[in-house]
C-alpha positions as CSV (number, residue, x, y, z in Angstrom):
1,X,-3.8,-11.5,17.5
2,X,-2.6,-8.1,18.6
3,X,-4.7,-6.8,21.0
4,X,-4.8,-2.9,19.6
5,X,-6.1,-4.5,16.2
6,X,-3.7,-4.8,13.0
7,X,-3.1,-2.5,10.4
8,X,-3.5,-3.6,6.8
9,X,-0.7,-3.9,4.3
10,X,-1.6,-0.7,2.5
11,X,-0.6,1.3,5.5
12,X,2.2,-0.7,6.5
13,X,3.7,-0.3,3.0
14,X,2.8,3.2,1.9
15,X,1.7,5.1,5.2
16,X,3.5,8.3,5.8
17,X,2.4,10.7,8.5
18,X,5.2,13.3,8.7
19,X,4.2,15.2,12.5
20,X,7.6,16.2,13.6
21,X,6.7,19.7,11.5
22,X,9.8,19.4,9.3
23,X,9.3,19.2,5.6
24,X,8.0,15.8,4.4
25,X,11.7,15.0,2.4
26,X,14.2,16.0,5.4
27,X,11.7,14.1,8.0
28,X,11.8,10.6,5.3
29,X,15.5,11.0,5.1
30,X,16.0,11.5,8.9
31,X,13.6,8.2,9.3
32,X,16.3,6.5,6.7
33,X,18.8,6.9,9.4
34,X,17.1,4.0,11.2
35,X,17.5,1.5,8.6
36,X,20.7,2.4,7.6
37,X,22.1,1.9,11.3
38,X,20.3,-1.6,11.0
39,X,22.4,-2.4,7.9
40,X,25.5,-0.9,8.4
41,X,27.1,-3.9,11.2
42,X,30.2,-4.5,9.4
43,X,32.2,-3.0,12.3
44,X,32.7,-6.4,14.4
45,X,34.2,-7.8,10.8
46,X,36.3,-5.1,10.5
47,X,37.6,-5.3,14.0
48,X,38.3,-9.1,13.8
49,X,39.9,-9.4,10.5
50,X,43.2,-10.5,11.7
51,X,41.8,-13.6,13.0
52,X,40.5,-14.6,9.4
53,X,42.4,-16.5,7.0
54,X,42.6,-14.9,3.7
55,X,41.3,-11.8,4.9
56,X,41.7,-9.9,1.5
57,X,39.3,-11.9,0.3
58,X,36.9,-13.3,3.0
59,X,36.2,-9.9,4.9
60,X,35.2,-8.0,2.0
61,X,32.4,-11.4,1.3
62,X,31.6,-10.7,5.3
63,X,30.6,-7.3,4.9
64,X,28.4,-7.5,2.4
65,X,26.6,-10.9,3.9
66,X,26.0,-8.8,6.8
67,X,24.4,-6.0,5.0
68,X,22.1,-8.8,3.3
69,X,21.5,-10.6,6.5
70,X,20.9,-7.6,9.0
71,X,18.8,-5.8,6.0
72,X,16.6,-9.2,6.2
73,X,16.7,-9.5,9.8
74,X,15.6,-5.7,10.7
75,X,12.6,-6.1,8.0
76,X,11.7,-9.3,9.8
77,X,11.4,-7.0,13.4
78,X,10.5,-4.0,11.8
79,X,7.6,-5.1,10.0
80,X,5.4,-7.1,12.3
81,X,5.8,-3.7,14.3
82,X,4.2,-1.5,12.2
83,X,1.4,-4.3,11.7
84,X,0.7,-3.5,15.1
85,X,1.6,0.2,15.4
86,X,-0.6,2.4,17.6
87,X,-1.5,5.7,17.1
88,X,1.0,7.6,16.5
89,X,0.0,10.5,18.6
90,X,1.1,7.8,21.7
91,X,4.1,7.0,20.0
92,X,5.2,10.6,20.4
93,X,4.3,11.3,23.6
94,X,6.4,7.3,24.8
95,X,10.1,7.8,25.7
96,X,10.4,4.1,24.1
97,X,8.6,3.8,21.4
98,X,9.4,0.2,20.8
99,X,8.2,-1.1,24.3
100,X,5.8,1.0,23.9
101,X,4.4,-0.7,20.4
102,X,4.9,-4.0,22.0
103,X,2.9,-3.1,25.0
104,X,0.2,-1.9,23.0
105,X,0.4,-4.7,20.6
106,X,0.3,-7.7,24.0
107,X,-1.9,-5.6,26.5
108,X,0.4,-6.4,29.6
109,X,3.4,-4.7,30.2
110,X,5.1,-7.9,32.2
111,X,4.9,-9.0,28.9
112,X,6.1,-6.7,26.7
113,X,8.8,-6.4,29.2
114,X,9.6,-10.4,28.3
115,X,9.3,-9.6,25.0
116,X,11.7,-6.6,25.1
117,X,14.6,-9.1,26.2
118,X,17.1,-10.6,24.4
């Protein structure tokens, strides 16, 4: 169990706390460019489609599984995160937010720290 406490699904799902004092649309969009940068990986494929055979065909099947497998993979990070967010008021004031929700989330930053690594 996280140590902070867990929030519940209702504000993992529809929370929306816009403090950055830009208006509500421009700071959702903005917070888009997150997700978008997890699904968007198709640049490895791109840059290795010489070594592919029929790469007409099999690249264009590469990039979209990765959009479907890095869409499913950042969800599975993402959301157990915000299960365990802090207040967002620390998150702001953290120059890494993510170590920073882990840390919160474990209690020890040694851990956090192993958590943090690959």
């Amino acid at each position: 169990m996280a140590k902070g406490g867990r929030r519940d699904a209702e504000f993992v799902f529809t929370h929306f706390e816009p403090t950055s004092g830009w208006p509500d649309g421009w700071a959702f969009m903005v917070g888009l460019l997150h997700a978008g940068y997890a699904t968007s990986s198709t640049g490895m494929i791109i840059s290795m489609c010489e070594e592919v055979r029929d790469p007409s065909t099999q690249v264009p099947k590469a990039m979209v599984a990765t959009i479907f497998i890095n869409t499913f993979a950042g969800l599975l990070f993402l959301i157990p995160l915000v299960f365990v967010l802090p207040d967002i008021s620390e998150l702001v004031l953290a120059q890494q937010p993510v170590p920073a929700i882990i840390k919160s989330a474990v209690g020890s930053p040694g851990a956090a720290i192993g958590l943090c690594v690959p």
